[in-house]
C-alpha positions in Angstrom: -28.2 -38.0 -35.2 -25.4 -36.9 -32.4 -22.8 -36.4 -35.1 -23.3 -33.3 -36.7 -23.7 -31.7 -33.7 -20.6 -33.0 -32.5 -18.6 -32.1 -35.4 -20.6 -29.0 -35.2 -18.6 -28.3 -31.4 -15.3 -30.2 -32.2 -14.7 -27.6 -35.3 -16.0 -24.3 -32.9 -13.3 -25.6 -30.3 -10.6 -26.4 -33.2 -11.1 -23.3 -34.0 -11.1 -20.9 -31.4 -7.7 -22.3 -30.0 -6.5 -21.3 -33.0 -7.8 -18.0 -32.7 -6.7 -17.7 -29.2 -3.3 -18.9 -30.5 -3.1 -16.3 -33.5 -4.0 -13.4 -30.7 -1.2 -14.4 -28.5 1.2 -14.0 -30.9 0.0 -11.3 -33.3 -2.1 -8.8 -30.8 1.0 -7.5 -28.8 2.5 -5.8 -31.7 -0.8 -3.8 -32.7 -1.0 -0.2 -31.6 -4.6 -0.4 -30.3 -3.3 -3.4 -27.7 0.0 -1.1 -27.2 -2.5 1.8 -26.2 -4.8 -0.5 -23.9 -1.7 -2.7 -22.2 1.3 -1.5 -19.7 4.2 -2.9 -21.9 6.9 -1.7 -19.5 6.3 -1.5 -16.0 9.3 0.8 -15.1 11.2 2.7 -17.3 15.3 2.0 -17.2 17.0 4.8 -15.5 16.7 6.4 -12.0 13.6 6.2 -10.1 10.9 8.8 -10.0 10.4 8.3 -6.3 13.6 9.8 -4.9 15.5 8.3 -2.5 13.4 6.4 0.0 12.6 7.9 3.5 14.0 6.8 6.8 11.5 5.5 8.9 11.1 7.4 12.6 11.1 4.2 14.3 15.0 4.4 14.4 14.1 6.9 16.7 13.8 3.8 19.3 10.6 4.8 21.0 10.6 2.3 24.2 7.4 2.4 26.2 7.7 5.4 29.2 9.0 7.3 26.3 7.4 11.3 26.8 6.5 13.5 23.5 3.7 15.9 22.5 1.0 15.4 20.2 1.2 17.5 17.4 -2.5 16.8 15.4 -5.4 16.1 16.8 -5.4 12.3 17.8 -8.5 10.8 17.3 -7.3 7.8 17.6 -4.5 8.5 15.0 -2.1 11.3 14.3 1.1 12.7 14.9 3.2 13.1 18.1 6.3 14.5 18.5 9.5 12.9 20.6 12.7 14.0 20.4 12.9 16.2 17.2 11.2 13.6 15.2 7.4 13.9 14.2 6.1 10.0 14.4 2.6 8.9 13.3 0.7 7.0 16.6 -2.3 6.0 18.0 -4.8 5.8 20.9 -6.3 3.1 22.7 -9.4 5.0 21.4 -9.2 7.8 23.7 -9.1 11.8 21.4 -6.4 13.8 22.4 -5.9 17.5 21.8 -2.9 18.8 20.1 -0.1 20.2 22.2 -1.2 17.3 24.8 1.8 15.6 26.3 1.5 11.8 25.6 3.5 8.8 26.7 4.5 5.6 25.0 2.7 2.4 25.8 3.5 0.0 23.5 5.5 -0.4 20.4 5.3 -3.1 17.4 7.1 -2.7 14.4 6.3 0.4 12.8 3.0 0.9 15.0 3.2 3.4 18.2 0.6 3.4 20.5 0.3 6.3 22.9 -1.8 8.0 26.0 -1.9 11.1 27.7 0.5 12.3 30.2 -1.3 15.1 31.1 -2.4 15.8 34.7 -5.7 15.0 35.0 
């Protein structure tokens, strides 16, 4: 009673292994998968991207350090220290631009500033 339907399942999963087995191989080298699938991920040869940027924390921002917002921080933006346009942020506190700020804290790549003007 149970074995034709048995059979039945053991020949559908026979059988779609080896369909699964004949995709593998043979599906690659048709165009429509060429047209759907990245085959390369990065062409051979110099990059597209340029050369890569040097980050502003080289600078070496140390906390007391003064500068002057250049964008409106609200809590993020840009500040300026030294020549060098770094991107910093607030405790939460806006700031207007041209606002002279002072560094509180530095971690890694992160700057976190307040305002140094008079109140």
């Amino acid at each position: 009673m149970l074995a034709v339907p048995l059979l039945n399942m053991f020949i559908a999963i026979v059988g779609s292994f080896i369909v699964i087995a004949l995709l593998a191989r043979y599906l690659p080298r048709t165009s429509i998968y060429r047209r759907f699938a990245l085959i390369d991920s990065n062409p051979p040869g110099p990059s597209l991207a340029g050369t890569p940027r040097q980050f502003a924390t080289a600078l070496t921002l140390t906390p007391g350090t003064h500068g002057t917002a250049v964008t409106v921080l609200r809590p993020s933006g840009k500040a300026r220290f030294a020549d060098h346009v770094v991107d910093v942020v607030t405790e939460g506190e806006f700031i207007a631009p041209q606002t002279p700020v002072k560094v509180i804290q530095t971690d890694g790549m992160r700057v976190v500033v307040k305002s140094a003007a008079p109140l």
